[in-house]
VEXKEVEX-720633 format. One record per residue: residue number from 1; x negated, y, z of N, C-alpha, C, CB in turn; residue in one letter. Coordinates in pm, whole numbers, plus 50000, padded with zeros to 5 digits. Glycine has a CB too. Layout:
N
(NUM; (X; Y; Z); (X; Y; Z); (X; Y; Z); (X; Y; Z); A)
...
END
This chain:
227
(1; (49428; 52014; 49079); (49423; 51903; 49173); (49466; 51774; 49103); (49513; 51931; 49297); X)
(2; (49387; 51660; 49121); (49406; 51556; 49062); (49504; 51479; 49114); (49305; 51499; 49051); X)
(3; (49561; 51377; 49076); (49698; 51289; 49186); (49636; 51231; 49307); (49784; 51134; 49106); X)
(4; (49701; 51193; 49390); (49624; 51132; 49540); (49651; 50979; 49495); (49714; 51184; 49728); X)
(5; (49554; 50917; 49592); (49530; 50748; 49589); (49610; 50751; 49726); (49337; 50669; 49592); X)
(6; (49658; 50623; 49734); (49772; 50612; 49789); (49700; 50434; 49817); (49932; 50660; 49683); X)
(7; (49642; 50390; 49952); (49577; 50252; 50010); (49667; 50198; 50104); (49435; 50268; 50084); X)
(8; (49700; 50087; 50017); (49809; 49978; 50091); (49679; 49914; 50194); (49905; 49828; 49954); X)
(9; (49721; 49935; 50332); (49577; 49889; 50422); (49692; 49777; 50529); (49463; 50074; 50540); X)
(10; (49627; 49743; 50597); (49676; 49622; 50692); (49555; 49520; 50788); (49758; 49515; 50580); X)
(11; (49442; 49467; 50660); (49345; 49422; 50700); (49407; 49277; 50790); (49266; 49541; 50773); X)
(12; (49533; 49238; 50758); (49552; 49087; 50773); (49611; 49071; 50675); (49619; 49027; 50885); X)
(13; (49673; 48894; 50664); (49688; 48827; 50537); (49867; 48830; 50613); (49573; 48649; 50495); X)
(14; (49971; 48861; 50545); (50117; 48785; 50544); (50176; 48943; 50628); (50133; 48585; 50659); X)
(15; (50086; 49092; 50606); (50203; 49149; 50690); (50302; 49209; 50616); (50163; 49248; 50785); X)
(16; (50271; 49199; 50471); (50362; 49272; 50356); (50270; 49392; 50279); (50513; 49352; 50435); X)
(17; (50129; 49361; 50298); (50116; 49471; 50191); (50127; 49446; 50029); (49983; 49528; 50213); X)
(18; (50092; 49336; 49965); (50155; 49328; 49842); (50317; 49376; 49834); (50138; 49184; 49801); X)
(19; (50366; 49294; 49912); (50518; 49399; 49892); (50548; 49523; 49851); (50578; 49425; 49994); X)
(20; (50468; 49565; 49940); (50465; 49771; 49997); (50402; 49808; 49835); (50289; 49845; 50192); X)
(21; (50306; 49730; 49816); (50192; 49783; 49687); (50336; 49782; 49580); (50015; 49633; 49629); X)
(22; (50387; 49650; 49534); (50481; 49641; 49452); (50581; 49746; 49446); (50530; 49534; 49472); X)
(23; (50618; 49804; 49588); (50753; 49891; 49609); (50677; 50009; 49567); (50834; 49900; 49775); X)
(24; (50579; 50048; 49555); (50506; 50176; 49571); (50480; 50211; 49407); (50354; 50158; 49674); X)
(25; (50455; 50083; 49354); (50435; 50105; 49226); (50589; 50135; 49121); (50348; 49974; 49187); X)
(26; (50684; 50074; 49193); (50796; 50062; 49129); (50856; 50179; 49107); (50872; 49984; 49186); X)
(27; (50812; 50271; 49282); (50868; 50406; 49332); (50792; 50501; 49200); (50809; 50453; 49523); X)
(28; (50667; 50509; 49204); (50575; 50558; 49126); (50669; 50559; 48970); (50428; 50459; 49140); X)
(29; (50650; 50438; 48924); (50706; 50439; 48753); (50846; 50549; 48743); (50770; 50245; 48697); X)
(30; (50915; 50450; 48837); (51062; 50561; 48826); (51070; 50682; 48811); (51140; 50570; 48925); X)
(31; (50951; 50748; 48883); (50949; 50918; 48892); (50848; 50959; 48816); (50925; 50985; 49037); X)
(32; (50817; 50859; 48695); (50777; 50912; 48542); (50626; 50906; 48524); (50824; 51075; 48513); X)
(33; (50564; 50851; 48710); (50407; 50892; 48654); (50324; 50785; 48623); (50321; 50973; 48756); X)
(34; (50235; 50806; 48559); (50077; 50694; 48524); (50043; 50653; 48636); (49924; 50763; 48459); X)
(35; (49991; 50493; 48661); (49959; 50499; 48788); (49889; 50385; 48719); (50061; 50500; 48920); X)
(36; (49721; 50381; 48806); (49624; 50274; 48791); (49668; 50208; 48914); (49463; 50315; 48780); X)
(37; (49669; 50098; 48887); (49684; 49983; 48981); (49510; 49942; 49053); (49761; 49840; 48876); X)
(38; (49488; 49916; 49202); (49368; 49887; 49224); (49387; 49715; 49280); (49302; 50005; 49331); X)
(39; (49371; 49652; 49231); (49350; 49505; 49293); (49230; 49471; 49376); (49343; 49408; 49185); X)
(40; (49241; 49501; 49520); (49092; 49406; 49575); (49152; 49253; 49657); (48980; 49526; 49730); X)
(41; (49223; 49239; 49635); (49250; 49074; 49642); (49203; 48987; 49576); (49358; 49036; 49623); X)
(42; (49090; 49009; 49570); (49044; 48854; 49462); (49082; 48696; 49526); (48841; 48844; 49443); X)
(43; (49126; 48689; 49627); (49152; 48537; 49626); (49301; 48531; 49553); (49152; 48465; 49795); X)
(44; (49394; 48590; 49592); (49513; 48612; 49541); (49581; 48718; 49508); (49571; 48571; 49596); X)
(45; (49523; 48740; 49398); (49571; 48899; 49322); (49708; 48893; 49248); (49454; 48953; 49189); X)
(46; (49782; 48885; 49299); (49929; 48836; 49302); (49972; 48991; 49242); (50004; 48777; 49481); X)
(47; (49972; 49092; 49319); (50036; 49223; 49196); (49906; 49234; 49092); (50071; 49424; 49284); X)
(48; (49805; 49243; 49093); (49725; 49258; 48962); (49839; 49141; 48854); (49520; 49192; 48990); X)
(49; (49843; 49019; 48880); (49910; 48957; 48777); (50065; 49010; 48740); (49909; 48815; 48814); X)
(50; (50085; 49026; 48814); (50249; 49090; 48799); (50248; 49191; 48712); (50320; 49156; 48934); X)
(51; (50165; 49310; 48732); (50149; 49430; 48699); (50065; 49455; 48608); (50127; 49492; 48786); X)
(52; (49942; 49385; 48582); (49911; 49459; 48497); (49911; 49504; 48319); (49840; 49445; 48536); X)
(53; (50037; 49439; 48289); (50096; 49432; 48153); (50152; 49574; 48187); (50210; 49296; 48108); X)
(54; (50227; 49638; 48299); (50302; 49707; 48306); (50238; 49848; 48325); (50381; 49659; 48388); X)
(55; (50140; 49871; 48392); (50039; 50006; 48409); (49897; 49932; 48384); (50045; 50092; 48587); X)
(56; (49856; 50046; 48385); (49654; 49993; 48385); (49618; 50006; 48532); (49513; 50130; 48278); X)
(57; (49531; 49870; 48540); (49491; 49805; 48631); (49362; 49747; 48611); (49577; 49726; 48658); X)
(58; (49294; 49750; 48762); (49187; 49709; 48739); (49211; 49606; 48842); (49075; 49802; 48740); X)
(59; (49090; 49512; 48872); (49031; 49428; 49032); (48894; 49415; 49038); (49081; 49262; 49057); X)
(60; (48937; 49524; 49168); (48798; 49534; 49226); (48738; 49452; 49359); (48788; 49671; 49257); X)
(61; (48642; 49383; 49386); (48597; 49314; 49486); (48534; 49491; 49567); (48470; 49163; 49428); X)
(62; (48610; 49533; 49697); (48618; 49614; 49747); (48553; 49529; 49871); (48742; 49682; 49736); X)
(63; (48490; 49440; 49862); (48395; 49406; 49988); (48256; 49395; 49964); (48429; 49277; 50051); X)
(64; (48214; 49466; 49859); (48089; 49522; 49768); (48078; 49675; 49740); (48095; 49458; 49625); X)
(65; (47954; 49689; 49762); (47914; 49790; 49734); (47937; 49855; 49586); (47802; 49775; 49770); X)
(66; (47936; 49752; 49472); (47938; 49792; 49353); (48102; 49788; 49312); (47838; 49705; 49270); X)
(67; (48184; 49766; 49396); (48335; 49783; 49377); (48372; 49895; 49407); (48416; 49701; 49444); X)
(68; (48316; 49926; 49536); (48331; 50107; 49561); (48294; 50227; 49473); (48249; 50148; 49674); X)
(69; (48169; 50197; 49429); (48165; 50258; 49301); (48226; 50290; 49196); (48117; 50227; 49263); X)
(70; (48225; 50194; 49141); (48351; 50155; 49036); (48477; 50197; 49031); (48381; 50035; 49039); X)
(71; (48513; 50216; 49187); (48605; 50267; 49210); (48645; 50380; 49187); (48613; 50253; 49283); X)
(72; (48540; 50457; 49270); (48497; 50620; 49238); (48528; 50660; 49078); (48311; 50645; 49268); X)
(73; (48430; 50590; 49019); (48394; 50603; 48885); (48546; 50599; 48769); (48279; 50469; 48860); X)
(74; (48666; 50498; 48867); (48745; 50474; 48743); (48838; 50609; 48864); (48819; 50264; 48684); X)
(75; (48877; 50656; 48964); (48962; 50782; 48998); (48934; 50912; 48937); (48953; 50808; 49135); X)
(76; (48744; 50871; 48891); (48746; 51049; 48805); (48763; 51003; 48664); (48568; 51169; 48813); X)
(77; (48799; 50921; 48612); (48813; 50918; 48442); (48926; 50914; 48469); (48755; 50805; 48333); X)
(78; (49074; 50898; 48516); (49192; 50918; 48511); (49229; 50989; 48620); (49254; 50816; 48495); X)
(79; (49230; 51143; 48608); (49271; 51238; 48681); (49399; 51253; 48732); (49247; 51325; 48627); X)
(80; (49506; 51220; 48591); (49613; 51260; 48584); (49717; 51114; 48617); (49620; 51337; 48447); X)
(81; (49625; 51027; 48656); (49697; 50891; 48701); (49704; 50872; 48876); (49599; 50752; 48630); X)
(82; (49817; 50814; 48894); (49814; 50797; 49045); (49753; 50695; 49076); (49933; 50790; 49110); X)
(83; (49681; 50658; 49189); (49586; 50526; 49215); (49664; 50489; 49305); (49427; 50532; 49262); X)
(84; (49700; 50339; 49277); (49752; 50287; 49428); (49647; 50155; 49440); (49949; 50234; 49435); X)
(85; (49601; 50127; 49542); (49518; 50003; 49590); (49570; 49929; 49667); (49409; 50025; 49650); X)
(86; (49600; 49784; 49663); (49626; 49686; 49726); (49480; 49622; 49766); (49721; 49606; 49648); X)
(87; (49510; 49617; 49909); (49385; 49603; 49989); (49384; 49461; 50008); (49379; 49684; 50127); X)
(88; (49285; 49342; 50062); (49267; 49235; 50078); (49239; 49213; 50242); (49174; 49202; 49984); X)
(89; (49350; 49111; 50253); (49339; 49069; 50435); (49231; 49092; 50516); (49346; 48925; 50467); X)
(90; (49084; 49090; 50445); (48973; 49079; 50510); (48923; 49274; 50495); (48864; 48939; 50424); X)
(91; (48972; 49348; 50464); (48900; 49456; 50395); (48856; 49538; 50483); (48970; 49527; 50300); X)
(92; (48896; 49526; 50633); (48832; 49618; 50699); (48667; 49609; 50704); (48892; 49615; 50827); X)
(93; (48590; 49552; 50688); (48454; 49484; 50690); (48380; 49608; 50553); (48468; 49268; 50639); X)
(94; (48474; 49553; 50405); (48437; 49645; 50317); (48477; 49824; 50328); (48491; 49581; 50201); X)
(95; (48574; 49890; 50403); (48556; 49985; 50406); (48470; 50020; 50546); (48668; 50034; 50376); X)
(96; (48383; 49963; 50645); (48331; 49976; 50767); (48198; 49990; 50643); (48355; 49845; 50911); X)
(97; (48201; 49929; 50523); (48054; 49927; 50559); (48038; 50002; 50404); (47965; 49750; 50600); X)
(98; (48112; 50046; 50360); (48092; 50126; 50210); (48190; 50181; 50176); (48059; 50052; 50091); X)
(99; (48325; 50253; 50283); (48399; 50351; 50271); (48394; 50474; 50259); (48445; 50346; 50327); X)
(100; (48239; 50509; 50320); (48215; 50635; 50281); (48169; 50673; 50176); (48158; 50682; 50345); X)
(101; (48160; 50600; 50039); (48141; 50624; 49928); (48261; 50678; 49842); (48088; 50521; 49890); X)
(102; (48388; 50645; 49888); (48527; 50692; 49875); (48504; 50803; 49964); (48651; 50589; 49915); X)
(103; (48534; 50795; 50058); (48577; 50955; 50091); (48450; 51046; 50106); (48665; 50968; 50243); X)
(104; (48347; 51004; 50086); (48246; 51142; 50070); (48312; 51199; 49933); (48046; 51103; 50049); X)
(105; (48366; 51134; 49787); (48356; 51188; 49691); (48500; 51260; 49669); (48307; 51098; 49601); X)
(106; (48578; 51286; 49765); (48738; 51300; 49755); (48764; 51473; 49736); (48824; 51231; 49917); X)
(107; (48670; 51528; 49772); (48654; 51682; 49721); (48611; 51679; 49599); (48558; 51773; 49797); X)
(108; (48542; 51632; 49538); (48460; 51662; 49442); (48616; 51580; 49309); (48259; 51573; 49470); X)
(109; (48636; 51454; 49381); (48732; 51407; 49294); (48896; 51491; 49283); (48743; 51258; 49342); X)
(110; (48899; 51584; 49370); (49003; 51653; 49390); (49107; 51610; 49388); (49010; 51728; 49335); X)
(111; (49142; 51446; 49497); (49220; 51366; 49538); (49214; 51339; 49650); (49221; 51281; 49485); X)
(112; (49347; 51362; 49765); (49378; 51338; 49869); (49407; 51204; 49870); (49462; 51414; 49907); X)
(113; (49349; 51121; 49967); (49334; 50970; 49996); (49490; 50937; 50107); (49148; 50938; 50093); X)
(114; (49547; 50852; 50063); (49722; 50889; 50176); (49710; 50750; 50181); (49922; 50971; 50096); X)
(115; (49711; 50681; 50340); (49714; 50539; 50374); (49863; 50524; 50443); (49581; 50495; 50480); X)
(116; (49912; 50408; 50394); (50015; 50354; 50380); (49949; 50201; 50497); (50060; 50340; 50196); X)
(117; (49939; 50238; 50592); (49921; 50111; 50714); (50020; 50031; 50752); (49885; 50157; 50846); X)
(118; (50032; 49873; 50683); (50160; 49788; 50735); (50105; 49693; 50841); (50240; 49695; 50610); X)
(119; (50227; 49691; 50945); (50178; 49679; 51108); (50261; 49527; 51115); (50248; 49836; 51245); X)
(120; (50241; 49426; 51161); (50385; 49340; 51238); (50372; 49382; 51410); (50368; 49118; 51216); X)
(121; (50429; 49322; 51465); (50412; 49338; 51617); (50303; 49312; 51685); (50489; 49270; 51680); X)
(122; (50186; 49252; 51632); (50071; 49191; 51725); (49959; 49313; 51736); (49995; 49037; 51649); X)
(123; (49911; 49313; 51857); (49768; 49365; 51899); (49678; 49436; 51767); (49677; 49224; 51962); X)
(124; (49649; 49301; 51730); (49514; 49330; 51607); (49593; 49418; 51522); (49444; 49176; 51500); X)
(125; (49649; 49429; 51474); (49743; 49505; 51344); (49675; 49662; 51398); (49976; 49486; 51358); X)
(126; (49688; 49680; 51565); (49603; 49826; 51588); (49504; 49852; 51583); (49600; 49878; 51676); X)
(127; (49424; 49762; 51634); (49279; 49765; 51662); (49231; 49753; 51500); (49221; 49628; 51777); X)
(128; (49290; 49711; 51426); (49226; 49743; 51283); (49258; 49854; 51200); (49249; 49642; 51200); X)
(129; (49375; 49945; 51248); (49424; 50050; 51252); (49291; 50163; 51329); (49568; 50023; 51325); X)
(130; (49271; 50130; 51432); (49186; 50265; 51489); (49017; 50208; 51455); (49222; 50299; 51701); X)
(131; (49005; 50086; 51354); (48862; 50066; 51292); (48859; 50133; 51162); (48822; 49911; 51270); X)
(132; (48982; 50139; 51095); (48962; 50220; 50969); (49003; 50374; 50954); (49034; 50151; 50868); X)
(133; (49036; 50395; 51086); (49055; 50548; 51110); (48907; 50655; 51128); (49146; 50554; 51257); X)
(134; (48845; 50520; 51225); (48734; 50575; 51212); (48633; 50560; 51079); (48681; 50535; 51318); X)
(135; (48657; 50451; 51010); (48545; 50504; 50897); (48565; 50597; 50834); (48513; 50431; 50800); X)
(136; (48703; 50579; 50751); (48754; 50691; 50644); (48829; 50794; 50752); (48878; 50620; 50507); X)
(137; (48799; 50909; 50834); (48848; 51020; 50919); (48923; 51073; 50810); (48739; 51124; 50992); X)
(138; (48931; 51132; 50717); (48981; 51191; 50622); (49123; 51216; 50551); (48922; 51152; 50565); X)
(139; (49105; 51070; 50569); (49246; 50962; 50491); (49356; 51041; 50575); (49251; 50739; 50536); X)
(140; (49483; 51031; 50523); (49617; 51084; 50545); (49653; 50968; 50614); (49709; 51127; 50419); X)
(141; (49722; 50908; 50711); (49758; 50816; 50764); (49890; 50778; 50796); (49702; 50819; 50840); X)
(142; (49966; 50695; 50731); (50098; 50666; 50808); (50147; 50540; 50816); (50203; 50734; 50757); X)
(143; (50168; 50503; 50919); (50211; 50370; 50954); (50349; 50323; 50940); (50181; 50351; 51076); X)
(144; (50341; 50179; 50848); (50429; 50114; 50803); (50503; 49995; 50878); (50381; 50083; 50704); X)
(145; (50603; 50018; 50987); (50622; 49870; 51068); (50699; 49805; 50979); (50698; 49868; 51222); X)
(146; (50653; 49673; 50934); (50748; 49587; 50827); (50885; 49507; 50916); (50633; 49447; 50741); X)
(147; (51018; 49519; 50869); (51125; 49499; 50978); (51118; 49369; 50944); (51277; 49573; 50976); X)
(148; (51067; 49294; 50840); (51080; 49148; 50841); (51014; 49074; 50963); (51020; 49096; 50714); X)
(149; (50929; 49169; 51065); (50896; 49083; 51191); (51009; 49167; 51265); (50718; 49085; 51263); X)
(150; (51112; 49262; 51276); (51178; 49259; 51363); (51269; 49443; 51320); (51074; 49221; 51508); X)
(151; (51373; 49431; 51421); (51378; 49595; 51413); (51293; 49687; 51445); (51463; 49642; 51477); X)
(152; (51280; 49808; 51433); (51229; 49899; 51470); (51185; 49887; 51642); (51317; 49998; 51425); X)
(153; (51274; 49861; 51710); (51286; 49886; 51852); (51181; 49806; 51931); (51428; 49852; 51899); X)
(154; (51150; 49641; 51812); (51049; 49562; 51901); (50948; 49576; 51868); (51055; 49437; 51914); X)
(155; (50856; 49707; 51793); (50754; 49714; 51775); (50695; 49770; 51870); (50739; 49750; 51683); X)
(156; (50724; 49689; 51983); (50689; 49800; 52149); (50502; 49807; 52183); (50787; 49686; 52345); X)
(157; (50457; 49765; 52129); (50333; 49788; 52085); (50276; 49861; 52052); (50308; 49752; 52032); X)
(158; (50307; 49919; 51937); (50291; 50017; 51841); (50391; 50168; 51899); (50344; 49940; 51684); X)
(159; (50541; 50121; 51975); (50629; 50295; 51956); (50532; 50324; 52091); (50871; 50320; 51986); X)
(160; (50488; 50285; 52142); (50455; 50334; 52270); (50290; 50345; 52311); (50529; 50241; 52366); X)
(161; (50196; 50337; 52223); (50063; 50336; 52212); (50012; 50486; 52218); (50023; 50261; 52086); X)
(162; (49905; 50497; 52278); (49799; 50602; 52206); (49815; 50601; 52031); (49623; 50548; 52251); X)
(163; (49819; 50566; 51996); (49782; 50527; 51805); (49857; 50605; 51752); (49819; 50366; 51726); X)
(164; (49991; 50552; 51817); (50095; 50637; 51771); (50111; 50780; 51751); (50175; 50615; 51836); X)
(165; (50057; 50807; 51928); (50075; 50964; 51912); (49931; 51037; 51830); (50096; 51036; 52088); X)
(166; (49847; 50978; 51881); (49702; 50983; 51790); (49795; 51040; 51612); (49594; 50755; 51785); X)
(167; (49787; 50866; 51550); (49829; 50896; 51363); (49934; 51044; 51367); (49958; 50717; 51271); X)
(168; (50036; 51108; 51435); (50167; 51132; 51450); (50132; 51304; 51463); (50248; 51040; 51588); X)
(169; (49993; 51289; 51541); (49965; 51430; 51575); (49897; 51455; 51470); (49894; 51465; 51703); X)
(170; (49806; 51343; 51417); (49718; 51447; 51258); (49863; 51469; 51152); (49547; 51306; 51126); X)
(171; (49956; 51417; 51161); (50054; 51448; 51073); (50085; 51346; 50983); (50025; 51556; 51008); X)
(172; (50039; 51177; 51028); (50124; 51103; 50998); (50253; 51080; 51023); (50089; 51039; 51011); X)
(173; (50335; 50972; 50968); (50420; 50949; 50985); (50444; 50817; 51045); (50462; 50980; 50900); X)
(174; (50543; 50752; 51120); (50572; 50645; 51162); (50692; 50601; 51091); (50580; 50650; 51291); X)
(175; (50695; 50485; 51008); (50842; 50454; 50911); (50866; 50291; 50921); (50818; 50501; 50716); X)
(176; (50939; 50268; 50906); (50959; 50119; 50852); (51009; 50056; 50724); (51036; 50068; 50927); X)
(177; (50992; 49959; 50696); (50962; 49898; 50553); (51111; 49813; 50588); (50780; 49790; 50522); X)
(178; (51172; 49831; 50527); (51341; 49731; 50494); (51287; 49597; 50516); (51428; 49735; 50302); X)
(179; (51349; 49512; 50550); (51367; 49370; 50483); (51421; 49332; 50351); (51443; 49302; 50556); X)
(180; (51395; 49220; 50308); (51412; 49185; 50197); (51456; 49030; 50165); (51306; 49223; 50146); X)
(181; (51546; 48972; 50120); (51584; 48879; 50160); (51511; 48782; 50107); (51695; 48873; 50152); X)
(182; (51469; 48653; 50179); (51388; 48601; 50154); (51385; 48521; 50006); (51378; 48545; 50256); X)
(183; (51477; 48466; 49988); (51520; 48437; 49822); (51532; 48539; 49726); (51654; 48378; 49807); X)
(184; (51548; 48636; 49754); (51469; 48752; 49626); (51304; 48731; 49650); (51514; 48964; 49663); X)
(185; (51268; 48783; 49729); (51114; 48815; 49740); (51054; 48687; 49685); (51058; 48850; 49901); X)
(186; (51084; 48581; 49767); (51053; 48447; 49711); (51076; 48444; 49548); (51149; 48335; 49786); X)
(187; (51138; 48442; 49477); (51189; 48500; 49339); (50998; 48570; 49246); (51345; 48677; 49398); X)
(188; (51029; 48730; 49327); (50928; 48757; 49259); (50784; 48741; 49286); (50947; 48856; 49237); X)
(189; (50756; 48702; 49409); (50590; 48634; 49373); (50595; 48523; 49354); (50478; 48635; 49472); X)
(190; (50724; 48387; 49321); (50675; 48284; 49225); (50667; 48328; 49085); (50761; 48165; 49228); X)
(191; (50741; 48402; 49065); (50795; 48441; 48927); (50717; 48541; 48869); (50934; 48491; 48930); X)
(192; (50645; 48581; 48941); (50527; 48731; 48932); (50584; 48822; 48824); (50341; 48691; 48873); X)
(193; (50749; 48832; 48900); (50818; 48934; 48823); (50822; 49119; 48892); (50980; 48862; 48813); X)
(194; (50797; 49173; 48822); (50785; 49302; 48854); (50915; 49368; 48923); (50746; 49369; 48733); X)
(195; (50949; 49437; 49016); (51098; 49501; 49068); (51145; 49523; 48931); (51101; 49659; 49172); X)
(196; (51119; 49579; 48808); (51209; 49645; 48729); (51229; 49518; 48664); (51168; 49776; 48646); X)
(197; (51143; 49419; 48612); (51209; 49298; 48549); (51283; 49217; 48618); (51127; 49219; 48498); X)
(198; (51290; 49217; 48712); (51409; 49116; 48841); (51527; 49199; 48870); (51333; 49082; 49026); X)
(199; (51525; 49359; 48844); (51662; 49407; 48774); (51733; 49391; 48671); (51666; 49496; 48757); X)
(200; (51637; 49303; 48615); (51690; 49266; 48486); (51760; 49138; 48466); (51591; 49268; 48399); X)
(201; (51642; 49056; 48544); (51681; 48880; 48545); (51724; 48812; 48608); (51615; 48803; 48540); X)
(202; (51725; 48878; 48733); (51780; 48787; 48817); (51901; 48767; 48861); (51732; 48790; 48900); X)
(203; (51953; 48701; 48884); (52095; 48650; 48920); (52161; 48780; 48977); (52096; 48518; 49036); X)
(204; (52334; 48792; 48998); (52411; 48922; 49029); (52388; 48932; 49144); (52553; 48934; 49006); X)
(205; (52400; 48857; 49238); (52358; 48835; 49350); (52222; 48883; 49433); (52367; 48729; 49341); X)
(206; (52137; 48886; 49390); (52033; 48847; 49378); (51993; 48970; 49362); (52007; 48752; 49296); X)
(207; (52019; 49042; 49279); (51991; 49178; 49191); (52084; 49336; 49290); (52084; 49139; 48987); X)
(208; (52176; 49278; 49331); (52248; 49350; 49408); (52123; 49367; 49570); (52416; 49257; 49424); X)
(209; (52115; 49254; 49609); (52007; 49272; 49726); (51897; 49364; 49700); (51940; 49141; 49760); X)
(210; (51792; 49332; 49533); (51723; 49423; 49521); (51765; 49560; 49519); (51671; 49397; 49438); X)
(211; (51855; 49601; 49476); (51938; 49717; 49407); (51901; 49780; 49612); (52169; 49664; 49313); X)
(212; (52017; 49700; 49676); (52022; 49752; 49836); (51885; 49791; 49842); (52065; 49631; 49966); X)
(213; (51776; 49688; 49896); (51660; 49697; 49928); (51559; 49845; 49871); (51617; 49565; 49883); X)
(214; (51589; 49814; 49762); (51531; 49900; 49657); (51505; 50064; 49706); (51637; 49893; 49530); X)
(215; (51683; 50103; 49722); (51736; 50262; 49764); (51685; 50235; 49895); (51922; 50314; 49756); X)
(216; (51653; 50176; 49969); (51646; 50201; 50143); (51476; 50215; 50129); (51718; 50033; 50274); X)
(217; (51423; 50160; 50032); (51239; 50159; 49993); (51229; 50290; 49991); (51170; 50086; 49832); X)
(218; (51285; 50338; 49865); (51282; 50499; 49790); (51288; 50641; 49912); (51454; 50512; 49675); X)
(219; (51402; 50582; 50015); (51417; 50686; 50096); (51312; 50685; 50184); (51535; 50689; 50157); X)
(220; (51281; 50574; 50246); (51136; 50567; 50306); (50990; 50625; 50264); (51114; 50446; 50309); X)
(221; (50964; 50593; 50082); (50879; 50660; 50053); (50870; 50817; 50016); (50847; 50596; 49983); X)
(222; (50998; 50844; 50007); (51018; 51012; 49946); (50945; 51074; 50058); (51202; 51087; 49930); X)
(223; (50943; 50994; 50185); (50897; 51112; 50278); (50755; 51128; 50288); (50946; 51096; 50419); X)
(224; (50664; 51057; 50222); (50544; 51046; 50209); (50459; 51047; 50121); (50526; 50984; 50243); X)
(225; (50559; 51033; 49979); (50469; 51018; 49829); (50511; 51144; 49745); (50513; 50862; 49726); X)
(226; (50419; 51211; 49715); (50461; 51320; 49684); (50364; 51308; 49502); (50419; 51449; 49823); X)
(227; (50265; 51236; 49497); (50196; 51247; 49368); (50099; 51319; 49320); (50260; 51269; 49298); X)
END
């Protein structure tokens, strides 16, 4: 069995999936494995620049047909690498209309597809949730409420939906994403410093927040990333 791809999804712009992508990749290195980076952000490929000195990375325009491909094409030449994809605000459109070129090939590629869905409190965050459920049926699903729009408790939208129990019964999970203080984070996408180099550089202060942030990420993802 080959490693699973692991799709930072959201399908809006500002809910934290570069974050999640960054934390995911960071989680990834620590626990020793190869991981191709997927960039379909072409307006602002903000972790492709960060990252890709640090793992191999590609960017793919994933709102094309010939990106999906490509895609395919680069998960079976690195078997033994984990894929993580950072998706682009607009992307539900590109997997509605050439997602099934990914998951028709996910047997054959002998990679389980595991979506990592980051939610804020609003409406649409679902309804683009149960549009990409239906293209890719397949996909592993678990939803990410980011606490930087709030605690856990006001995602009353989301704890109390059909969706919920829907993702919860195929055997997703429901988790939340830490906050992060805004002068770190701010830090590393001006600085398009990687988590492990802003353990390095950044102020004591500063570095201590990541350090916090960091362990509360790890415990969140242990329950879902397995490799």
């Amino acid at each position: 069995m080959a490693k699973s791809i692991y799709l930072i999804g959201g399908s809006k712009g500002g809910v934290g999936k570069s974050l999640l992508t960054m934390a995911t990749i960071d989680f990834l290195m620590e626990r020793g494995e190869s991981v191709l980076l997927v960039e379909s952000d072409t307006s602002n490929p903000d972790v492709w620049k960060t990252y890709k000195d640090s793992v191999d990375a590609k960017w793919l325009n994933l709102d094309e047909a010939d990106g999906w491909i490509q895609l395919v094409n680069d998960c079976d030449s690195k078997p033994d690498h984990v894929v993580v994809i950072n998706t682009a605000a607009r992307n539900n459109k590109g997997v509605s209309a050439h997602g099934e070129t990914l998951s028709s090939t996910l047997a054959e590629l002998q990679r389980k597809l595991v979506t990592l869905w980051v939610i804020n409190r609003q409406r649409d965050s679902l309804e683009l949730l149960k549009d990409f459920m239906q293209a890719i049926p397949n996909a592993e699903v678990h939803v990410v409420r980011n606490a930087y729009f709030g605690e856990e408790s006001k995602f009353e939208l989301y704890n109390g939906s059909k969706l919920r129990t829907t993702v919860e019964e195929r055997g997703g999970k429901s988790l939340t994403f830490p906050d992060l203080a805004d002068r770190v984070s701010d830090d590393l996408y001006s600085k398009r410093m990687s988590i492990a180099a802003a353990r390095q550089d950044m102020p004591i202060g500063n570095r201590a927040e990541l350090t916090r942030w960091r362990n509360e990420v790890r415990k969140m993802l242990e329950t879902v990333i397995h490799a």
